[in-house]
N, C-alpha and C positions, 0 to 999 in steps of 0.2 A: 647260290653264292659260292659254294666251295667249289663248284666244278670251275667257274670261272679263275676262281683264283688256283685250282692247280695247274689252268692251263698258262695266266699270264700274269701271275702272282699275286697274293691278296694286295697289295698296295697299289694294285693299278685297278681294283675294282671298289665301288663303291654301290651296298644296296639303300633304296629309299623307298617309301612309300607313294604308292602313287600320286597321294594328294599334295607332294610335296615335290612330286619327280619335274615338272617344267620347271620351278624354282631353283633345283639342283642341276638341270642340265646347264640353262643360264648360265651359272657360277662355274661348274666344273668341265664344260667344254667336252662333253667324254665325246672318245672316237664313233663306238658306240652306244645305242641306247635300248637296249633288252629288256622286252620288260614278258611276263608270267604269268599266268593264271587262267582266271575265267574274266568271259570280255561282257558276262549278259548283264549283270549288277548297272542300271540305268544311272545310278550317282556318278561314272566313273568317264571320266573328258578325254578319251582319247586324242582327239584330234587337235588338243592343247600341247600334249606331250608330244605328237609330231610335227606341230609345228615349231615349237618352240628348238627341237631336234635338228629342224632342218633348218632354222636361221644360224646355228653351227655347224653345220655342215657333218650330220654325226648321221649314220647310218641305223636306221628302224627297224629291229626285229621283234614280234610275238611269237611265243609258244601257247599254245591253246592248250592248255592241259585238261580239258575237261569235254574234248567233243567224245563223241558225236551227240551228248549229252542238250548243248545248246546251239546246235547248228543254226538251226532257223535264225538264230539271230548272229550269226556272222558277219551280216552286213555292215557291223556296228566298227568292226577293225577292217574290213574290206581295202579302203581307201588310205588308211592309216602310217600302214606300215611298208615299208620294200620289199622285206619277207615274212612270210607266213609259216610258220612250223606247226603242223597241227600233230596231238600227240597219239590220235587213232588214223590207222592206215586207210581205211576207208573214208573215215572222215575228211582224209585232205583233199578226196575227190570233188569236194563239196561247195568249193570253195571260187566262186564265177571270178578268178584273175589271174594271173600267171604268178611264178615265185608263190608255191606253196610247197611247202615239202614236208616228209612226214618225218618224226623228232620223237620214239617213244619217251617215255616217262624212263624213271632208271634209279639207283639205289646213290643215298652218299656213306661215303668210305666215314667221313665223321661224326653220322648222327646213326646209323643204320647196322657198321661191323659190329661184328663181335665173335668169337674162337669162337668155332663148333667144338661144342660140349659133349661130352662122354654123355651114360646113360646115369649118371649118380642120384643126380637132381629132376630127372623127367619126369611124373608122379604124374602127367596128365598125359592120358591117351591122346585124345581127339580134339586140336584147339580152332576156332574162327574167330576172328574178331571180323567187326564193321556190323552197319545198320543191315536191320533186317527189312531190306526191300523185299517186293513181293517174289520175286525170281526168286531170290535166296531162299524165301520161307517154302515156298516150294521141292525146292530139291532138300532142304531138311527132314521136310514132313515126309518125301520119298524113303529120306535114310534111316528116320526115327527107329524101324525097330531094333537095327543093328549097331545103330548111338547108345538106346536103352541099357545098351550089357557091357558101357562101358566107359570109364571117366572122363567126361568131356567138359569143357568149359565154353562155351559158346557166348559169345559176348558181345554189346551194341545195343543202342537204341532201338527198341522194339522184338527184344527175344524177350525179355522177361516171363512173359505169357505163355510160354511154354514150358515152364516148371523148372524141376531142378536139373541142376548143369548148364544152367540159362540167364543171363542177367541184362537189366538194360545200359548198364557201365558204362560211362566214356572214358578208354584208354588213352593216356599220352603215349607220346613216342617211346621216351625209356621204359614207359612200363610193357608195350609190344614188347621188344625184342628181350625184356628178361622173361615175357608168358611164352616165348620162343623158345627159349633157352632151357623152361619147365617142359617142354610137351616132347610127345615120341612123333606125333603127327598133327602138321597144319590142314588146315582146309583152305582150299583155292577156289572162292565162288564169286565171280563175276558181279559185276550189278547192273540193273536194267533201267533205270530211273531218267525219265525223259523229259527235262524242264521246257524244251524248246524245240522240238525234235521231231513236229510232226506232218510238215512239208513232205521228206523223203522217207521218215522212218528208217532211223536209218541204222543198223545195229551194231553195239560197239565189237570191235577186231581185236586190236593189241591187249595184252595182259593190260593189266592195272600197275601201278605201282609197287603194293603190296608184293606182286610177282618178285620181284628183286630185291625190296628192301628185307625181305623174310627171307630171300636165298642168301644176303650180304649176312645177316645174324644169326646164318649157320643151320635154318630152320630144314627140316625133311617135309617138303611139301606135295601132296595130293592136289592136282588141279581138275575143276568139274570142266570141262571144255566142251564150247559151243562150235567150237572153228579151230584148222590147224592152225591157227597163227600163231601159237605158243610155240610151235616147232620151228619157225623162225630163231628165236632167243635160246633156246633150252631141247636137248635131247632126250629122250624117253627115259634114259640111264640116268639121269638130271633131274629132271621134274616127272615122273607118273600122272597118269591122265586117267579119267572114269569119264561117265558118262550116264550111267543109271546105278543102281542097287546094286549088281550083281557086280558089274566093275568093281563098287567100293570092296565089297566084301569080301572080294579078291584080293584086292590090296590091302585091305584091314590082315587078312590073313597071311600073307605073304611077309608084310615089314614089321609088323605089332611087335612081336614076341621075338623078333631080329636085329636087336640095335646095332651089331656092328655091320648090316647091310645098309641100315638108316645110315649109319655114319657115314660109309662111304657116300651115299648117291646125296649127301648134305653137303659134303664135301667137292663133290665133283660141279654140284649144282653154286656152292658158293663160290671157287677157284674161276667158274665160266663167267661171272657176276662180273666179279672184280675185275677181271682181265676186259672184260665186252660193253659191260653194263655199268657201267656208275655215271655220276651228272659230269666229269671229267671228260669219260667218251664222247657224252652228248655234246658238250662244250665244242671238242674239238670236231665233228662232224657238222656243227652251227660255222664254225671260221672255216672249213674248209669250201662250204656250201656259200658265203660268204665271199671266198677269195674266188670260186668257179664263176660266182654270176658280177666278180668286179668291182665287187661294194666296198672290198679295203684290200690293201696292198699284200 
């Protein structure tokens, strides 16, 4: 919503629920009709919202925020929409029709900023949040003995079980970015979680979200990286990258006991964010994509 509205003002955008969205296009005529998310949830009538779309002559965009997660079932928006934005780079390959283009995910300036903080309040080494899928528990159980020596808070559905500095918590949004704001270092671990995925197998490219909502709130982030594709968004001097043990512990030793290097590459990484990355860019890279293939003026 806010990207929309900083590119064409909040009073000219209007968000609604899907189950309510043909009723609202009806009445409110919009130019366009954008809609978000994941397309696999079988309740959900797409081709109600397109039709309904196109008896006003309003122009159909999805964003897939969730491939390559549930590709297999793509079929379900296939026909639907004019264009397609899928939010992983590889996943747009996937997609049997023309007008798909790739749209990462990205940070909002309203729910996400916040100053990069000095080292006052940082009391926690080593932070992650999100579920512990099995990839993730993986690469921890790799890190564990150099976690062990040192204060981390590791958080989400399904760490518990791993003792202390471990919980199975579900964080909101505000409460991220203030465990942001406590930590000297994030952890950047992918997920591997295949709902529908297994036609091509096909394995996720672009950061995740997290990627930018953590650099918008000022975070010093360690990324585990399976692919250069971070290096698309984010430079080495930006984000740091590992890749086993010895990486970490290089990095652990290099930034730990360095806050005003933290600060900096938080700083450099947040500055790239706001400027490249927010749902604002995205927005405006959807209407430019838009006015290329003729679909609005």
């Amino acid at each position: 919503m806010d990207g929309w509205a900083e590119c064409i003002g909040a009073e000219n955008v209007t968000a609604v629920h899907i189950s309510g969205a043909a009723a609202s296009i009806a009445q409110l005529k919009p130019t366009i009709v954008f809609s978000i998310g994941s397309y696999l949830p079988e309740s959900i009538y797409f081709g109600e919202v397109s039709r309904e779309a196109k008896k006003v002559g309003a122009t159909t965009v999805f964003w897939a925020t969730e491939d390559p997660y549930e590709q297999d079932a793509n079929y379900r928006i296939t026909d639907d929409f004019d264009v397609i934005f899928s939010c992983d780079r590889w996943g747009s390959n996937f997609y049997q029709r023309g007008r798909v283009y790739h749209l990462p995910l990205a940070a909002s300036r309203e729910l996400h900023y916040a100053p990069v903080m000095d080292e006052t309040n940082r009391n926690i080494d080593v932070l992650f949040c999100g579920v512990a899928f099995t990839s993730r528990k993986d690469i921890v159980r790799n890190l564990m003995p150099s976690l062990r020596r040192l204060n981390i808070r590791i958080i989400g559905p399904g760490w518990g079980e791993f003792g202390v500095g471990f919980s199975d918590a579900r964080i909101e949004k505000h409460q991220l970015v203030e465990l942001y704001q406590r930590s000297k270092i994030v952890l950047n671990l992918g997920r591997s979680l295949h709902f529908e995925n297994k036609r091509f197998m096909i394995s996720p490219s672009t950061p995740g979200p997290r990627t930018f909502e953590a650099a918008a709130a000022g975070a010093f982030q360690i990324f585990h990286e399976d692919t250069y594709e971070l290096r698309r968004y984010f430079t080495a001097d930006e984000i740091p990258t590992f890749s086993n043990k010895r990486d970490f512990d290089e990095l652990i030793e290099t930034f730990l006991d360095d806050p005003d290097r933290r600060l900096e590459v938080a700083q450099q990484a947040q500055k790239r964010t706001l400027e490249e990355h927010t749902y604002g860019n995205r927005i405006q890279d959807v209407l430019s994509i838009l006015r290329q293939e003729q679909l609005i003026a």
